[in-house]
C-alpha positions in Angstrom: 0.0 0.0 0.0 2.9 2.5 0.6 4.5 1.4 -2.3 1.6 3.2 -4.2 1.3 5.9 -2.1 5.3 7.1 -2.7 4.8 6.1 -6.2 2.1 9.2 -6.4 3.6 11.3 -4.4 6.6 11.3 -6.7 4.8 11.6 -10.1 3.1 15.2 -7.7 6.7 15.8 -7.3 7.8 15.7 -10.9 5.3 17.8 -12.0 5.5 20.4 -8.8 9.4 20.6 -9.6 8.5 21.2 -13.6 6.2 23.5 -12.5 8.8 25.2 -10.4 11.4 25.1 -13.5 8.7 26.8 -15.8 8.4 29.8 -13.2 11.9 30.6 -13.9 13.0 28.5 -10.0 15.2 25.9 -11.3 17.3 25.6 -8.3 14.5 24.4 -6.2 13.1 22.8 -9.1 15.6 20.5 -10.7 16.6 18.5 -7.8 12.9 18.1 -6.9 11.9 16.5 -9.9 15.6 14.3 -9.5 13.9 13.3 -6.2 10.7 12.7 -7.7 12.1 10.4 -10.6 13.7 8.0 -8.0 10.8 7.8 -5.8 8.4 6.6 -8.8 11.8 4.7 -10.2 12.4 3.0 -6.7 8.7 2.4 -5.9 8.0 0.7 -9.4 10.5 -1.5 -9.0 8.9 -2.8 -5.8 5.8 -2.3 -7.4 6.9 -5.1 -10.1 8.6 -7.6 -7.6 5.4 -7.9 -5.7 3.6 -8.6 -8.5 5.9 -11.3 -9.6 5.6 -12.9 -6.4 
């Protein structure tokens, strides 16, 4: 259940931190939507192991 929870929360965090880079903030904006790639990178990956289970 958390799995899909984090995996949301870092697709929101993609698009908050291209949001961010559109209104001309890229240094708060890059690195959030680096965060945001891991946490849906990291969480699909769990994501896929339970289901292979």
């Amino acid at each position: 259940m958390e799995n899909k929870i984090f995996l949301g929360i870092g697709i929101i965090t993609i698009i908050s931190g291209i949001l961010l880079v559109i209104q001309n903030q890229p240094f708060i904006g890059i690195p959030g939507a680096i965060v945001g790639v891991w946490l849906v990178i990291s969480n699909w990956k769990q994501l896929k192991s339970k289901n292979n289970e």
